[in-house]
N, C-alpha and C positions, 0 to 999 in steps of 0.2 A: 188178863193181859197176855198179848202174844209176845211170847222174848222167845227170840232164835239165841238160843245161847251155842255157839260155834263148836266150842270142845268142854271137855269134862275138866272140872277145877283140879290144876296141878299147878307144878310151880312155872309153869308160862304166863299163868292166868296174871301177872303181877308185872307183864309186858303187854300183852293185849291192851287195846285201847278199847273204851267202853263206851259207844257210841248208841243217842238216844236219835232214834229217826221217828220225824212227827208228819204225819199226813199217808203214810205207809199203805194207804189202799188206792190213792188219787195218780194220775199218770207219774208226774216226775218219781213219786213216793215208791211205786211201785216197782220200776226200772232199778231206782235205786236199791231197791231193799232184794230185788232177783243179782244184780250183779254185786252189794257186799257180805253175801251171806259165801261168795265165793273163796273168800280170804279168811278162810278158817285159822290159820295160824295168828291171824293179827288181830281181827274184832271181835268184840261179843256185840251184839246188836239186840237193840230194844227199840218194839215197834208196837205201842201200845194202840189200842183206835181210843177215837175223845172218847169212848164212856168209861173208860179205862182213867182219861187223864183230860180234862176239858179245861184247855184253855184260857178259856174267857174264862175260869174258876182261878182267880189268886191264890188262894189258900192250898188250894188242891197241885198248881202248880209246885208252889214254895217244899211241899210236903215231899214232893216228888223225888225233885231236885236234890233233896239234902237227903234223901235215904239213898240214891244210886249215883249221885256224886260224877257224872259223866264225865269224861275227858272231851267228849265232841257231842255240839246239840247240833240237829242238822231238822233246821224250819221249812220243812215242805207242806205245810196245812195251812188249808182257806178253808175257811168259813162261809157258807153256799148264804145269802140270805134267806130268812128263814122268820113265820110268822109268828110274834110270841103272844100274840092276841087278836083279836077281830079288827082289821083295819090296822094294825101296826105292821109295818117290817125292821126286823134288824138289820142294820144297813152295812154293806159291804166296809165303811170307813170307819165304823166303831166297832165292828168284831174286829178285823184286821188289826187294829192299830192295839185294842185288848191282847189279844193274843200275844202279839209284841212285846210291849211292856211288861207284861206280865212275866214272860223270859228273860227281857233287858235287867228287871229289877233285883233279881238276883242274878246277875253274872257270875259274883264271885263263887257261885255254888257247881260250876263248870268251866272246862278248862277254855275253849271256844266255842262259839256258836256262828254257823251257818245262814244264810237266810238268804233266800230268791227272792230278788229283789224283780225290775221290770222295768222295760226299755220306756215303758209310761211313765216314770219320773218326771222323765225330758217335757211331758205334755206334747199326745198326741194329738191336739189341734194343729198343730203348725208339724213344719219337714224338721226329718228329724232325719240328717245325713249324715255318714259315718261321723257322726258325734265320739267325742272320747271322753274319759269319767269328767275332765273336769270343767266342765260346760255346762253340769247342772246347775240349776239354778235360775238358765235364762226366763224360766216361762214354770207357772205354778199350773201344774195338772187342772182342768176343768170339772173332769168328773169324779167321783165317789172312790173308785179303785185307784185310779193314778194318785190321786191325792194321796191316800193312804200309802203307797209303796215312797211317793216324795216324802212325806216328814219320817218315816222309816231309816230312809237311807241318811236324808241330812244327821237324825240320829247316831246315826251308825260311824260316820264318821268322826266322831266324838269320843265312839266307844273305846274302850281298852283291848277287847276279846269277842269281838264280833265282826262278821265279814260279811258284805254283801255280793250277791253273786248275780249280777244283773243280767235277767231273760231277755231277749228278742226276739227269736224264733225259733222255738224248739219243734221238731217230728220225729216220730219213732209210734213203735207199737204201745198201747193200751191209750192212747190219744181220743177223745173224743170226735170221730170222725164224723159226726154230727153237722159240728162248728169247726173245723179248724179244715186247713185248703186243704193240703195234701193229701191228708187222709181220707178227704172226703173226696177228692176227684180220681186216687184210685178205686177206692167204692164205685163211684160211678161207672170208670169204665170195666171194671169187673162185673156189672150188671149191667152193661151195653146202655147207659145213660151218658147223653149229654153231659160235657163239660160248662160250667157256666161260670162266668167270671162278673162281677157285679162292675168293677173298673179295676185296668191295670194297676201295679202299685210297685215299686221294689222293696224286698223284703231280703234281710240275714238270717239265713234258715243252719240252726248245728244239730246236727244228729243226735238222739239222746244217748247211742254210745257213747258217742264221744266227749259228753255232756256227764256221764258215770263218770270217765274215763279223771276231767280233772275235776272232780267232785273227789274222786281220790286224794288228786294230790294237795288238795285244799286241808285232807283231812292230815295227812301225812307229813304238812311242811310249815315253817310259819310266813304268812304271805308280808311284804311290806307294806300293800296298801290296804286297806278296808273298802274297795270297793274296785270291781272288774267288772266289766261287758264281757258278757260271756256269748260271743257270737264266732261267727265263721273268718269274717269280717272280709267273705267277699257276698256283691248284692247281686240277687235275680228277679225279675220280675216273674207275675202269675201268670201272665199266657205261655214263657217258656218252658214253664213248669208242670203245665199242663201239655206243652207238647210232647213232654219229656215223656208222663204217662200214659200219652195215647201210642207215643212209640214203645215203648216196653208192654203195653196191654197186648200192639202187633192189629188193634183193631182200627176199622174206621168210623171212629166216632167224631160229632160232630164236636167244636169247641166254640162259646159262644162268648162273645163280651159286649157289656150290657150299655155302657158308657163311655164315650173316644177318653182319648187323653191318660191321664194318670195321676191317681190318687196322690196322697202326698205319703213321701218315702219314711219306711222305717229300718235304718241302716245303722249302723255303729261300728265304730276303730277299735281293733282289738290288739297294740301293738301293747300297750300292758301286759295284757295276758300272756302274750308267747314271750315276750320278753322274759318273765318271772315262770314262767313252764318250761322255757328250753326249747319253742316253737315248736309246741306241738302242731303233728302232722293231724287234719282231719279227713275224715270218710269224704270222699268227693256225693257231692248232691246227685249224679247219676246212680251210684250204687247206693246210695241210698234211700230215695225211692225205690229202687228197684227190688232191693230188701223189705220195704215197705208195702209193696205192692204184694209178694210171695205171703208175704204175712197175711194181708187181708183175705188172699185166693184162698189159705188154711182156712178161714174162720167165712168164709162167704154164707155157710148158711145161716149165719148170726146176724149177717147186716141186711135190714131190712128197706126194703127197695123206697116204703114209702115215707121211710125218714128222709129219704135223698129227694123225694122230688118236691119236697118242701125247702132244703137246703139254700 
């Protein structure tokens, strides 16, 4: 098991809060666990990987839970699907929803728990325009992952000691610049490739600093609702966002879009969250690409040119 234990056992150790962080190697997990290993005086943190502590395991969960007694569960682990036999897959809707329950069902074994939730609630078939939390409901997820994050959240709302923390567009570094735009279009112009845009779209993009940032205070305060949009809650589209990064690259590459018009939106109201934060201030989308981009320039001999022209 990896456990960052912060300081040596004294009489602090009995103010510290003792914080179980799950998915610890996966982007969110990752960010999270480099920025609270910084508040040595406050956390002990525990960052086990599933073979350490699986999940989809009941028993192994339960067993867990009741020997380190956490004050804060913080659910950043997905379940990749994954073959458990010839022609079978385990499907993204029954680990997810596993792994959940399995947490839910002993709550009283901690003090809250955490959980990123996803702008896919809403059911991204249809526009999904600065929506606010309490509009779930209009429309039931179509596919396999959305689903699974809808009967989550409906759950969650019911809980006593659990808080949803709903995604829409998160970047920052260790991101799979593979799949996700940002990341992958300054790759591109870091390797003097085309910009490609499959169709416009507007999207709520929050920086994963600033995404640590009240991940903190979720941990640090008791929130009043059990469920927030955790977005920027203003919207940009992808071709300006790729202009963004062809001006900070300083090159002339080309930018391409592959279909007129535009996709259908994925925005959300975050007047919740600043409201119960104190309005928090965020990173403006230009320095933050722009931090983004110096990042990828450090590691350029890592990314490989012909992951991108498949992209």
């Amino acid at each position: 098991m990896d456990y960052c234990q912060i300081q040596k056992k004294d009489e602090r150790d009995l103010t510290m809060k003792k914080i179980l962080l799950l998915g610890s190697s996966g982007f969110i997990g990752l960010n999270l666990k480099e920025y609270l290993i910084n508040f040595k005086e406050e956390y002990q943190l525990f960052t086990p990987s599933s073979r350490d502590l699986d999940l989809t395991k009941e028993s192994m969960v339960y067993d867990y839970l009741k020997e380190y007694k956490f004050d804060v569960v913080i659910h950043a682990a997905v379940c990749n699907p994954r073959r458990l036999a010839e022609g079978t897959i385990y499907h993204e809707l029954d680990s997810d929803l596993r792994m959940f329950f399995n947490l839910e069902r002993y709550h009283e074994l901690f003090g809250k728990m955490l959980y990123f939730g996803s702008g896919a609630e809403y059911d991204k078939s249809e526009n999904i325009s600065s929506v606010n939390e309490t509009v779930l409901g209009n429309g039931v997820p179509k596919n396999e992952y959305g689903l699974a994050k809808y009967i989550i959240g409906k759950q969650i709302e019911q809980s006593r000691n659990i808080y949803n923390l709903r995604i829409f567009g998160l970047y920052g570094k260790y991101e799979n610049w593979r799949t996700t735009f940002i990341s992958g279009a300054c790759c591109k112009a870091i390797k003097n490739l085309p910009i490609t845009i499959r169709q416009n779209v507007y999207f709520d993009y929050l920086y994963i600093d600033d995404f640590c940032n009240l991940v903190k205070w979720f941990i640090d305060n008791k929130p009043n609702y059990h469920t927030y949009n955790m977005c920027s809650g203003k919207k940009i589209d992808l071709l300006s966002i790729a202009e963004k990064v062809k001006s900070i690259s300083g090159k002339d590459i080309p930018i391409y879009v592959c279909k007129e018009g535009f996709a259908k939106e994925y925005t959300a109201d975050n007047q919740r969250l600043l409201l119960e934060t104190s309005n928090t201030i965020f990173i403006d989308i230009d320095l933050g690409i722009q931090l983004l981009y110096r990042y990828y320039e450090s590691i350029s001999k890592d990314i490989n040119i012909i992951d991108l022209l498949y992209q």
